[in-house]
N, C-alpha and C positions, 0 to 999 in steps of 0.2 A: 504494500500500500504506500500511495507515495507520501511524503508529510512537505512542510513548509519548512523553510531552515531553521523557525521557532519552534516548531512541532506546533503549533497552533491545536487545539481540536474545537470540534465542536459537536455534541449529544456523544461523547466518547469516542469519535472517529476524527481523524485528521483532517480539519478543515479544507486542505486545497481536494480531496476527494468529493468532499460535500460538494462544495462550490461545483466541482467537473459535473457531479452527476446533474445538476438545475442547468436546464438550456438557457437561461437567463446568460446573454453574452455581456452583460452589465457586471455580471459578478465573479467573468470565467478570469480565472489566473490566467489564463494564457494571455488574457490583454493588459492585467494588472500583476504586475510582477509584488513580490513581497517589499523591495527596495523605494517602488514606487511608493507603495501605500504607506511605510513609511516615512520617506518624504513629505505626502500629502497629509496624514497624521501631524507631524512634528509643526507645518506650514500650517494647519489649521489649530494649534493649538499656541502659537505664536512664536514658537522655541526655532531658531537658529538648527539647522539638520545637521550640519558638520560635528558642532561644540554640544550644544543644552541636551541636544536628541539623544545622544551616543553618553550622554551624564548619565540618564536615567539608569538605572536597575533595568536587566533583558526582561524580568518576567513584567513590567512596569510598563516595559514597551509596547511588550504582546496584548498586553489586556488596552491598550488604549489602541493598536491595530484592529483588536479583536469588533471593539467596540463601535469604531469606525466604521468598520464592514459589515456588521450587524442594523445600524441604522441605516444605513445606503440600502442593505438586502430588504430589511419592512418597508421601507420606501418604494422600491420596486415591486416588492407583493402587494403594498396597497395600490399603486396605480396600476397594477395587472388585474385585481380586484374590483375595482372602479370600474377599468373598462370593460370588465365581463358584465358586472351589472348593465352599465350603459346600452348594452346592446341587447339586451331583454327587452 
């Protein structure tokens, strides 16, 4: 099973598996690398990615990628939700 260079998981399985098996290409690793989301993470939490990012504690890190990508993923189930309704 493949994992994230965090080992991320998520419901007890390696998140980047999770992610693969949902056709959602919003949420597919292959287009967001781990390195990215980091970046994106650090840039939306105000922290400098070179210096403040790389201060944090790894598991510190992980839970605030984890978290990032968790909000992004509800976001896209409720507008794929929405627009199932809509079309009823």
């Amino acid at each position: 099973m493949p994992c994230t260079p965090f080992d991320l998981m998520w419901d007890n399985q390696p998140l980047e598996s999770v992610m693969l098996d949902k056709a959602d290409p919003i949420m597919d690793v292959a287009f967001f690398n781990v390195r990215l989301l980091e970046a994106e993470t650090s840039r939306e939490h105000g922290m400098s990615f070179d210096e403040a990012w790389y201060a944090l504690p790894l598991l510190t890190r992980e839970m605030m990628v984890a978290a990032r990508i968790g909000r992004q993923w509800l976001s896209s189930l409720q507008a794929e939700d929405a627009a199932k309704r809509s079309r009823r």
